[in-house]
N, CA, C and O atoms as a printed pandas DataFrame, in Angstrom:
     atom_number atom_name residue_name chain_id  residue_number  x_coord  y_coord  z_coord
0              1         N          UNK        A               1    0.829   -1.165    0.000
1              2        CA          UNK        A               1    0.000    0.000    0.000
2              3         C          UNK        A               1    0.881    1.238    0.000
3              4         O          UNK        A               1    1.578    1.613    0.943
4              5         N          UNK        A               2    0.781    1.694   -0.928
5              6        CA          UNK        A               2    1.501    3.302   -1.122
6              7         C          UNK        A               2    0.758    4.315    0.075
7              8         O          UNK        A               2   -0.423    4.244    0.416
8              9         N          UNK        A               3    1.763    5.244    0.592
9             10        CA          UNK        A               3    1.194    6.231    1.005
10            11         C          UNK        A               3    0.761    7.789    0.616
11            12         O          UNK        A               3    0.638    8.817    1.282
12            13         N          UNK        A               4    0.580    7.438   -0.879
13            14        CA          UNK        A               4    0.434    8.260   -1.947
14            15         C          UNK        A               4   -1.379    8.292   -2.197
15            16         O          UNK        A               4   -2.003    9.309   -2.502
16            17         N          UNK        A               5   -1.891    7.131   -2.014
17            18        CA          UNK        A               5   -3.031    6.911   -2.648
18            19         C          UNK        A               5   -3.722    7.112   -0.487
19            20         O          UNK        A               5   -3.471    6.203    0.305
20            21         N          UNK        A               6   -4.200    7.897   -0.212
21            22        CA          UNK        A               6   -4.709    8.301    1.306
22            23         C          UNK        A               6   -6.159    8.447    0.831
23            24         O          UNK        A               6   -6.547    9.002   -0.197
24            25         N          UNK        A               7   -6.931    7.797    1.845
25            26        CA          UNK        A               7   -8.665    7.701    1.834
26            27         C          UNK        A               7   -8.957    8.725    2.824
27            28         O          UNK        A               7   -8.786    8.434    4.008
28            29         N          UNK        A               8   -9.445   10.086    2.451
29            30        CA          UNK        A               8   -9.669   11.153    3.247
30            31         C          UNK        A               8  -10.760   10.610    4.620
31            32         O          UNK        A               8  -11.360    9.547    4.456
32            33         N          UNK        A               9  -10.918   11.230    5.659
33            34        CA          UNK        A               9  -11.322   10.388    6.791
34            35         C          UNK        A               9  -12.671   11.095    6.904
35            36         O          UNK        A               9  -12.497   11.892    7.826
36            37         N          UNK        A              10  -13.943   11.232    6.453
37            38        CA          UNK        A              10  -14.978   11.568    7.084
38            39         C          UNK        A              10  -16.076   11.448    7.809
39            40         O          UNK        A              10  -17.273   11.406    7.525
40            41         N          UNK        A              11  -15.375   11.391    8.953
41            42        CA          UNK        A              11  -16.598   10.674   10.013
42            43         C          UNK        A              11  -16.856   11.584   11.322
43            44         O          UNK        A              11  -17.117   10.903   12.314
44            45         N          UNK        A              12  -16.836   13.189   11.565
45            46        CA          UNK        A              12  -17.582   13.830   12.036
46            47         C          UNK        A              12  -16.263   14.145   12.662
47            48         O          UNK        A              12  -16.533   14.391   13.838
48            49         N          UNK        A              13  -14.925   14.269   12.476
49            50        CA          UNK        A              13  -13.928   14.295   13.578
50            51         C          UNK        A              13  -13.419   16.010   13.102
51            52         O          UNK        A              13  -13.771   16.660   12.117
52            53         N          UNK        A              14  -12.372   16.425   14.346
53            54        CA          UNK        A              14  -12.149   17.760   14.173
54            55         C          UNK        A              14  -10.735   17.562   13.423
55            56         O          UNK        A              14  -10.201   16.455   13.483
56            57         N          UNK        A              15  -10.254   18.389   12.870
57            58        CA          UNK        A              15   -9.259   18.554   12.093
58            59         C          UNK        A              15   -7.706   18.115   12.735
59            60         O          UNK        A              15   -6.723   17.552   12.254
60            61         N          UNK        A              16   -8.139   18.849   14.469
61            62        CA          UNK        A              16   -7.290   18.027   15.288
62            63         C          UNK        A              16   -6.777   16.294   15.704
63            64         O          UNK        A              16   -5.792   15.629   16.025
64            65         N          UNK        A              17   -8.370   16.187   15.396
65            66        CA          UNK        A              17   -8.334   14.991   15.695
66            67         C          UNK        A              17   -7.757   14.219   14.494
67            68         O          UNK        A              17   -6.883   13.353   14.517
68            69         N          UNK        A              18   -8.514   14.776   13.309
69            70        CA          UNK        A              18   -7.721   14.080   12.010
70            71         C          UNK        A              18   -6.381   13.580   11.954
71            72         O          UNK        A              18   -5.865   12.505   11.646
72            73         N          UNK        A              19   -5.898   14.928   12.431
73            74        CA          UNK        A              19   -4.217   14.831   12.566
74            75         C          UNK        A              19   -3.701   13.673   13.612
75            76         O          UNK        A              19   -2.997   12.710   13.310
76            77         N          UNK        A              20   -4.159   13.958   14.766
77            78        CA          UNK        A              20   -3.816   12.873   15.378
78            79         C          UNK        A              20   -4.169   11.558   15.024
79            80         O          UNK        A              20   -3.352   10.640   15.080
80            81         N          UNK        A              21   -5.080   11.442   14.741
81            82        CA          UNK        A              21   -5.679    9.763   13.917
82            83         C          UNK        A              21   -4.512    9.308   12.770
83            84         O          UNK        A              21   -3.932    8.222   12.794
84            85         N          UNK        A              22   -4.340   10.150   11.975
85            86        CA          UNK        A              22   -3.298    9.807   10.794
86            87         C          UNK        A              22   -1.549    9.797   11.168
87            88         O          UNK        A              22   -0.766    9.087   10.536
88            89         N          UNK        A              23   -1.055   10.855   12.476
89            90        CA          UNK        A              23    0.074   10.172   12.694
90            91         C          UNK        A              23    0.160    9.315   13.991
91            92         O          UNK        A              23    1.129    8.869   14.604
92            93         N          UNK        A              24   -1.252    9.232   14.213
93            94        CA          UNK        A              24   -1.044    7.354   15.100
94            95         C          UNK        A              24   -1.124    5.867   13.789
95            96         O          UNK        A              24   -0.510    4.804   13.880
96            97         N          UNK        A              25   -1.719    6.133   13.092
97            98        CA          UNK        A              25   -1.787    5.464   11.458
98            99         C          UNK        A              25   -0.306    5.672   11.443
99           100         O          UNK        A              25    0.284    4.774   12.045
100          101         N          UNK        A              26    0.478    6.608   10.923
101          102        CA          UNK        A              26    1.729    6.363   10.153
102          103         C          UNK        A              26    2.721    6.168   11.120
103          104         O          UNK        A              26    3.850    6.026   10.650
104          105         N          UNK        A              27    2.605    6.115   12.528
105          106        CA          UNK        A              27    3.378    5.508   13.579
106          107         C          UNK        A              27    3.166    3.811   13.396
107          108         O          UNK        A              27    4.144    3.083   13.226
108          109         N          UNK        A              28    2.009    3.369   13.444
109          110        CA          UNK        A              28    1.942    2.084   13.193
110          111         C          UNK        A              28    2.377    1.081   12.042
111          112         O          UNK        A              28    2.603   -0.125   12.133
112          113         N          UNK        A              29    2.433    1.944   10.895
113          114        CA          UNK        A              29    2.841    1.487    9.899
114          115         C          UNK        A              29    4.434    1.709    9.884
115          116         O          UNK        A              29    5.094    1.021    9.106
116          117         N          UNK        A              30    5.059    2.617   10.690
117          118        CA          UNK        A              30    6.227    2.506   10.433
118          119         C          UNK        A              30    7.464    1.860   11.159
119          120         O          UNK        A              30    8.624    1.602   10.837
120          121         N          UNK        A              31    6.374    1.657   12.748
121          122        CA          UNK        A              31    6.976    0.789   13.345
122          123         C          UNK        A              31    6.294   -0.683   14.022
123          124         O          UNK        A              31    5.655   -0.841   15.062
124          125         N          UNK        A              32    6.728   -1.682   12.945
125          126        CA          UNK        A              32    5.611   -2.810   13.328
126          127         C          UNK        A              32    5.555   -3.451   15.073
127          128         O          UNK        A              32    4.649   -4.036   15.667
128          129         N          UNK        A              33    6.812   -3.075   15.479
129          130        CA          UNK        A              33    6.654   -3.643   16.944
130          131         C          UNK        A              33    5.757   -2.627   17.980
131          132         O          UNK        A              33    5.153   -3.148   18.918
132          133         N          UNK        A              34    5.703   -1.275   17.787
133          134        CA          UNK        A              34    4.877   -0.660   18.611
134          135         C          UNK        A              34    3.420   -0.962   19.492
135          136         O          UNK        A              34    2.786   -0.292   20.307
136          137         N          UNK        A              35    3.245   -2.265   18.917
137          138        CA          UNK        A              35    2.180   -3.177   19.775
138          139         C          UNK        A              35    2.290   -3.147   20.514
139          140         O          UNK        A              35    3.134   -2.321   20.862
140          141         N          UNK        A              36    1.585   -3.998   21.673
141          142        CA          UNK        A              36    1.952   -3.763   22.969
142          143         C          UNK        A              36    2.384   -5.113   23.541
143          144         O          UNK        A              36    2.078   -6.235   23.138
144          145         N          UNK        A              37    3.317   -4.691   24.770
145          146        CA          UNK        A              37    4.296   -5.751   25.083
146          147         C          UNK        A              37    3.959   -6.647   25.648
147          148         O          UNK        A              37    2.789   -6.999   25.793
148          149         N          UNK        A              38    5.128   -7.293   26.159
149          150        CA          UNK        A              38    4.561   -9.011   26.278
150          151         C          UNK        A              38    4.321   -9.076   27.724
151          152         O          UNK        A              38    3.469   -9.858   28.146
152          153         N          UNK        A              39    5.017   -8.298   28.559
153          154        CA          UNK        A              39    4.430   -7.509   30.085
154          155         C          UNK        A              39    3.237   -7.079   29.903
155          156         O          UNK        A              39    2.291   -7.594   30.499
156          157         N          UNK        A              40    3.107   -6.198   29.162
157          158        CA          UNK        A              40    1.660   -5.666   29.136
158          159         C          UNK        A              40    0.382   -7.029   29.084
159          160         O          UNK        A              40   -0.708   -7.148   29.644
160          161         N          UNK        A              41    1.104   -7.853   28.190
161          162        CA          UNK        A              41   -0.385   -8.767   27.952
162          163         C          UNK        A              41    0.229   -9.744   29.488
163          164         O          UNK        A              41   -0.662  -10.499   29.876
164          165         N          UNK        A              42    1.172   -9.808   30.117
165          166        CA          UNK        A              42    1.093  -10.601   31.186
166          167         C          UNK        A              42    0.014  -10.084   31.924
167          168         O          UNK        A              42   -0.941  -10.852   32.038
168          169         N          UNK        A              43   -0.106   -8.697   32.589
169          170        CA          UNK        A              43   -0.687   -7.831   33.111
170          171         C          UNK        A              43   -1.882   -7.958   32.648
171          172         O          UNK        A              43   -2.700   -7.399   33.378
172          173         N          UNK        A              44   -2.407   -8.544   31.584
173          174        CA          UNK        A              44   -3.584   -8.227   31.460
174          175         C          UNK        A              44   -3.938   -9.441   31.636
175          176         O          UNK        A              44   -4.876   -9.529   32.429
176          177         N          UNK        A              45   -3.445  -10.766   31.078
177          178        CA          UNK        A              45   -3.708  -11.735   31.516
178          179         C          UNK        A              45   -3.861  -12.201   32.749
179          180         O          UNK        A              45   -4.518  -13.229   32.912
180          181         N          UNK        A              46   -3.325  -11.579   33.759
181          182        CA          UNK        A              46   -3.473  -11.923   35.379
182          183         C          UNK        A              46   -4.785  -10.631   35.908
183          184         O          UNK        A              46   -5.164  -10.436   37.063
184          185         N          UNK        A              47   -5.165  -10.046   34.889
185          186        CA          UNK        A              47   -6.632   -9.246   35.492
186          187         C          UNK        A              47   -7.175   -9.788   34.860
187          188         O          UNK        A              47   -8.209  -10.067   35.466
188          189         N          UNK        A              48   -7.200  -10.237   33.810
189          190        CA          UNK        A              48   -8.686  -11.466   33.294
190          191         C          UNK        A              48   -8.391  -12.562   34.438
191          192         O          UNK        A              48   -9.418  -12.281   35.056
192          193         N          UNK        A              49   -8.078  -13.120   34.863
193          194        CA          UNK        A              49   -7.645  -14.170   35.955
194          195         C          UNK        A              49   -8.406  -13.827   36.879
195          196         O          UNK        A              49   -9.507  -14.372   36.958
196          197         N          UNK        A              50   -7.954  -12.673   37.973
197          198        CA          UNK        A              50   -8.542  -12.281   38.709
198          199         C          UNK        A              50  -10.127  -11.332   38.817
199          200         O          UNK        A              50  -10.747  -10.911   39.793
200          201         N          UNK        A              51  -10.371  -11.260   37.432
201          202        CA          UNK        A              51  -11.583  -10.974   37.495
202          203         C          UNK        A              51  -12.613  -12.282   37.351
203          204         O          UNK        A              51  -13.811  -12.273   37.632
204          205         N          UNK        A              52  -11.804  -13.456   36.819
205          206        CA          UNK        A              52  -12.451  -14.641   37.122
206          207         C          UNK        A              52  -12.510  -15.099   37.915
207          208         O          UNK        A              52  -13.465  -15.855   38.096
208          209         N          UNK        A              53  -11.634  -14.947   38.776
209          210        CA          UNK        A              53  -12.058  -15.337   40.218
210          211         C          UNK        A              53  -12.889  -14.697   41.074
211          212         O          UNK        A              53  -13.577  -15.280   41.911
212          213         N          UNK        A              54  -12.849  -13.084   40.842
213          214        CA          UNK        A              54  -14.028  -12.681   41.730
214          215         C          UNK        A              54  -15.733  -12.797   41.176
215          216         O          UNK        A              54  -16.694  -12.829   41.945
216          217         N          UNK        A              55  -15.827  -12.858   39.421
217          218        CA          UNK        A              55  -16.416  -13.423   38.796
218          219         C          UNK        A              55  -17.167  -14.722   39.695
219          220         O          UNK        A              55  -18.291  -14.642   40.189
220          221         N          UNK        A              56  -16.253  -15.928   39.775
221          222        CA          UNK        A              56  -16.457  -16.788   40.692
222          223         C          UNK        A              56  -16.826  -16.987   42.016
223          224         O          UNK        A              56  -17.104  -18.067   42.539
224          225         N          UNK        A              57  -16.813  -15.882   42.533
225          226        CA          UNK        A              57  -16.929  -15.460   44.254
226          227         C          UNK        A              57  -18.580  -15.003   44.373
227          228         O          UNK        A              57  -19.480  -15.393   45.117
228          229         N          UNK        A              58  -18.522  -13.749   43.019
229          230        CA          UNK        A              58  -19.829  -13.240   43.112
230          231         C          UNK        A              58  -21.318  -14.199   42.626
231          232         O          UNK        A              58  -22.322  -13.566   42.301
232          233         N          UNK        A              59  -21.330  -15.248   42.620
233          234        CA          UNK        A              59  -21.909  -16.236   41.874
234          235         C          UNK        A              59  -22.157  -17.105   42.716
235          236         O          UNK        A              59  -23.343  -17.386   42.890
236          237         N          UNK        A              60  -21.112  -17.808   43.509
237          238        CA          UNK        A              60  -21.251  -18.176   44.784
238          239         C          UNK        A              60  -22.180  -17.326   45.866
239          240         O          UNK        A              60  -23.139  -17.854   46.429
240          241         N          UNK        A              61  -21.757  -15.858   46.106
241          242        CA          UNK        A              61  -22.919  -15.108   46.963
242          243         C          UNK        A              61  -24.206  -15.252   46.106
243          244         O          UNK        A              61  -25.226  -15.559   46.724
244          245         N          UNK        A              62  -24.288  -15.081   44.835
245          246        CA          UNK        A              62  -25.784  -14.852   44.250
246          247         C          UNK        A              62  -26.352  -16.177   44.609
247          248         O          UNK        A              62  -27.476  -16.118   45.107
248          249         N          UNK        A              63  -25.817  -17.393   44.466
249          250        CA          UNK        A              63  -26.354  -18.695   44.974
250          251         C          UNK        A              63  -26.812  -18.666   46.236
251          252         O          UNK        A              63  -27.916  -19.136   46.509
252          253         N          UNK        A              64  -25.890  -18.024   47.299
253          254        CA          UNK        A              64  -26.328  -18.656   48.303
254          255         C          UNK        A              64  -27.442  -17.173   49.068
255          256         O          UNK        A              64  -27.814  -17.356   50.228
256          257         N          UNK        A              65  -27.807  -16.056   48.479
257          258        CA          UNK        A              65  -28.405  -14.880   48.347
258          259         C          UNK        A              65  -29.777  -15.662   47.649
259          260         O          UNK        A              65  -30.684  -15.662   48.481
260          261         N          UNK        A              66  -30.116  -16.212   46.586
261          262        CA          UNK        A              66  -31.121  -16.942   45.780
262          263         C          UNK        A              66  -31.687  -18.147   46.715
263          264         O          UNK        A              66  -32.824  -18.545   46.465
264          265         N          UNK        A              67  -30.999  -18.717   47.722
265          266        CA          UNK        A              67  -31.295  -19.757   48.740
266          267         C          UNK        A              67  -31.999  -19.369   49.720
267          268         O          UNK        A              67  -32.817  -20.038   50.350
268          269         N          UNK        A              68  -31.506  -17.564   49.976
269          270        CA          UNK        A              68  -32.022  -16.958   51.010
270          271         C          UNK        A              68  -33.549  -16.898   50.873
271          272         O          UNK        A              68  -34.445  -17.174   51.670
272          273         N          UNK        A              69  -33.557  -16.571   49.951
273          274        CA          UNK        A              69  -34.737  -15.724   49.356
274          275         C          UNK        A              69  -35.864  -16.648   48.963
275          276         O          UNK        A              69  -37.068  -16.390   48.944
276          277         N          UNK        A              70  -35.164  -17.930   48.610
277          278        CA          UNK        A              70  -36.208  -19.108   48.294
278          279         C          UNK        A              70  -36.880  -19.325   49.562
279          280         O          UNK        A              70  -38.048  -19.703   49.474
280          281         N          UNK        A              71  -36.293  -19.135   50.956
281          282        CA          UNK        A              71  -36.689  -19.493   52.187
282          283         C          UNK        A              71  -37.799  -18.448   52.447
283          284         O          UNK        A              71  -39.019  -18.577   52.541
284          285         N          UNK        A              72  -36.903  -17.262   52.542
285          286        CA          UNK        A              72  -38.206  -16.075   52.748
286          287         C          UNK        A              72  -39.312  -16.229   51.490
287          288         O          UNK        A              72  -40.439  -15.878   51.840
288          289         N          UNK        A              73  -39.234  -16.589   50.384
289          290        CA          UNK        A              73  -40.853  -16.499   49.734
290          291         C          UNK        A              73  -41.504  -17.978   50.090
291          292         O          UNK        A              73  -42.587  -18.180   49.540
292          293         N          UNK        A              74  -41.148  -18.728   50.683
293          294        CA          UNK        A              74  -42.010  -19.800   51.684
294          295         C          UNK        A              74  -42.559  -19.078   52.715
295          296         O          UNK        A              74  -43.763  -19.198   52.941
296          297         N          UNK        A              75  -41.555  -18.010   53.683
297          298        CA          UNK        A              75  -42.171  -17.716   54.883
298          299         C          UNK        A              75  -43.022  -16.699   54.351
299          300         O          UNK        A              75  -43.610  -16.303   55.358
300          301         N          UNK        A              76  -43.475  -15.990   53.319
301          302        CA          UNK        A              76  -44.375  -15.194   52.998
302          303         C          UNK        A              76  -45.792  -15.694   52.387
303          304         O          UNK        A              76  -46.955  -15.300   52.482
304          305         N          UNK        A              77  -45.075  -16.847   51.656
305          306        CA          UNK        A              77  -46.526  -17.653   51.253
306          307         C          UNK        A              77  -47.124  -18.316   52.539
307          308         O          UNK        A              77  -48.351  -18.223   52.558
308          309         N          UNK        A              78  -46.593  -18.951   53.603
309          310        CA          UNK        A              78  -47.139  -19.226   54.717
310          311         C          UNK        A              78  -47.656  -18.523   55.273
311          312         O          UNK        A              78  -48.593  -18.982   55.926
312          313         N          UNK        A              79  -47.364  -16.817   55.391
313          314        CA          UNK        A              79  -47.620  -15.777   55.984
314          315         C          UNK        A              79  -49.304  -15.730   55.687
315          316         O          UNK        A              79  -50.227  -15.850   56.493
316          317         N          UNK        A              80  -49.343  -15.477   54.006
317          318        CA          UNK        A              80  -50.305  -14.870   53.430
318          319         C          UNK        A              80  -51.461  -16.014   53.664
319          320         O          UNK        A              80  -52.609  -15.597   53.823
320          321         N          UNK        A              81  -51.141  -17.981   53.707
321          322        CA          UNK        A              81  -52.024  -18.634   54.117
322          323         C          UNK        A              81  -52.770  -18.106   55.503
323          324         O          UNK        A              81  -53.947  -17.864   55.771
324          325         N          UNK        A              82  -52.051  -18.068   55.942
325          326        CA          UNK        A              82  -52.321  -18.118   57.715
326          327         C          UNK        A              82  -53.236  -16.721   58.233
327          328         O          UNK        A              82  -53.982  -16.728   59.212
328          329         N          UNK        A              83  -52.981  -15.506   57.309
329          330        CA          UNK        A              83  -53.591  -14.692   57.111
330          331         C          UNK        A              83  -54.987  -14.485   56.576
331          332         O          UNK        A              83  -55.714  -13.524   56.827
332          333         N          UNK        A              84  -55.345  -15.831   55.572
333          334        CA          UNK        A              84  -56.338  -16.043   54.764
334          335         C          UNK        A              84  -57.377  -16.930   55.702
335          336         O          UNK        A              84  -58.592  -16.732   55.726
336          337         N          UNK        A              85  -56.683  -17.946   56.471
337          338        CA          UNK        A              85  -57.253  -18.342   57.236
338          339         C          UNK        A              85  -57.765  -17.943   58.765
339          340         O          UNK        A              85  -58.561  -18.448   59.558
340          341         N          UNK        A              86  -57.015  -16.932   58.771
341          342        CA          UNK        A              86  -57.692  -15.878   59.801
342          343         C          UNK        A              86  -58.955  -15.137   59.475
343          344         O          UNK        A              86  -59.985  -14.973   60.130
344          345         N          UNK        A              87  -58.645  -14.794   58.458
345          346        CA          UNK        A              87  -59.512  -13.539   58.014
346          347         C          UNK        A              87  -61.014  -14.725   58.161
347          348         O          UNK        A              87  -61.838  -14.515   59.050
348          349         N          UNK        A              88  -61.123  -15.483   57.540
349          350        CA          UNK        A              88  -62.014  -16.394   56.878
350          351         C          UNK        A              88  -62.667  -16.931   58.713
351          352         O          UNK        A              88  -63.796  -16.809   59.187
352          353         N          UNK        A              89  -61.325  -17.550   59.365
353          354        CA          UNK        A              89  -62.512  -17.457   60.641
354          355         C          UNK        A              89  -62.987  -16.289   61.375
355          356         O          UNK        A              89  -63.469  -16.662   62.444
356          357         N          UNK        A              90  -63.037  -15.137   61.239
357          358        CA          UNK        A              90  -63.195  -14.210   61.458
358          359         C          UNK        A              90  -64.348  -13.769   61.057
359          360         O          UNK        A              90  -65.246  -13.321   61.770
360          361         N          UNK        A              91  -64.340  -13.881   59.984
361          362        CA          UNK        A              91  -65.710  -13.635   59.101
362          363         C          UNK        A              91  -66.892  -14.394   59.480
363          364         O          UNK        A              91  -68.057  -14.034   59.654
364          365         N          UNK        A              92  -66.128  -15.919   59.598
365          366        CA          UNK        A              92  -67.595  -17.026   60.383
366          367         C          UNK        A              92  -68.121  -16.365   61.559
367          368         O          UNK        A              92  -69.310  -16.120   61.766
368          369         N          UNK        A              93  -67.171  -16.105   62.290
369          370        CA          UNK        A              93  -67.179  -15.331   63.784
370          371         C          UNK        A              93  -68.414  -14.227   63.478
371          372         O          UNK        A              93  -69.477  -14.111   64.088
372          373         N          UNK        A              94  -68.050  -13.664   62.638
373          374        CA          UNK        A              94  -68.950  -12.095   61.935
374          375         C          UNK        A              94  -70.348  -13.001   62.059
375          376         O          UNK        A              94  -71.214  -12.873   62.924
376          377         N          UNK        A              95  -70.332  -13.729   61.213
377          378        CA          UNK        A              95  -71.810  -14.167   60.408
378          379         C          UNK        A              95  -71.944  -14.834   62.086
379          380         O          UNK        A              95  -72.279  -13.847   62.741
380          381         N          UNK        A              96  -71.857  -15.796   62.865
381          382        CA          UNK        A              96  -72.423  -16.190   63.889
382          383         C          UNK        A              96  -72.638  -14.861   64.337
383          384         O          UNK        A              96  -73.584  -14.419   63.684
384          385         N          UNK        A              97  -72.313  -14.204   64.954
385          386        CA          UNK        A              97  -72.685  -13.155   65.793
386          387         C          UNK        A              97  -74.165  -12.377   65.243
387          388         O          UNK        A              97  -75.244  -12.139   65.785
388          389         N          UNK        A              98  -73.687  -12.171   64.112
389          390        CA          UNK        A              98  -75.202  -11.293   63.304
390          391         C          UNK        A              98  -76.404  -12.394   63.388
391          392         O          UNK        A              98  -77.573  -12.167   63.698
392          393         N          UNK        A              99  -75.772  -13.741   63.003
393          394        CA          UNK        A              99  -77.082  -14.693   62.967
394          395         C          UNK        A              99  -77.666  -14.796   64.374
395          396         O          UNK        A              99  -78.785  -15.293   64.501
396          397         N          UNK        A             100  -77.165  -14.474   65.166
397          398        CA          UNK        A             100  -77.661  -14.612   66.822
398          399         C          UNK        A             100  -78.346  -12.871   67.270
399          400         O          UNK        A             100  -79.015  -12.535   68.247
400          401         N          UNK        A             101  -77.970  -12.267   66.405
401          402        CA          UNK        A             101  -78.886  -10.498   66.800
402          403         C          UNK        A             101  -79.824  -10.688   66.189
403          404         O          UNK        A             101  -80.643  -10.010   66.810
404          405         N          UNK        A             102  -80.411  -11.188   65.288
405          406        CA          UNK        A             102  -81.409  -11.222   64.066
406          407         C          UNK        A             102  -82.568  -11.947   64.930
407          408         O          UNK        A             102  -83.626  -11.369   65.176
408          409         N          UNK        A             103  -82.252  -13.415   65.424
409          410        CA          UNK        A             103  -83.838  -13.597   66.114
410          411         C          UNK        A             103  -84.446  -13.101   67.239
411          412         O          UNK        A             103  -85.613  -13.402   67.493
């Protein structure tokens, strides 16, 4: 690829920016090792690591957080029985009482 034949860049950028975009372009092309180093990807490889492990940690709490919670929506559905069955003798209670003012 010649650097004679250049594809003008129009995609909303400032003139500044142009400039900088094109000699980070002709930095790369002129120096192929400017990648990044082999430290660098160690470094990154031991934070993907450790984000898998806390990855792993937080998953463990959501499990045992999801266990919690399975318990409490038992103690709420029990709640709401026990509630239903109150109400309901309560109500019999109601109706005896009225059926005994009436005669």
């Amino acid at each position: 690829m010649s650097e004679d034949t250049q594809t003008e860049l129009v995609i909303g950028l400032s003139d500044e920016e142009k400039d900088d975009l094109e000699k980070m372009i002709k930095t790369f092309r002129e120096d192929p090792s400017a990648g990044p180093s082999i430290s660098s990807i160690e470094a990154v490889e031991k934070q993907i690591g450790s984000m898998g492990e806390n990855i792993a940690q937080l998953g463990d709490m959501l499990l045992k957080i999801d266990e919690r919670m399975k318990s409490f929506y038992e103690i709420i559905q029990l709640y709401f029985r026990k509630d239903a069955i109150l109400n309901q003798r309560i109500d019999d209670i109601v109706k005896i009482m009225k059926g005994q003012r009436n005669p």
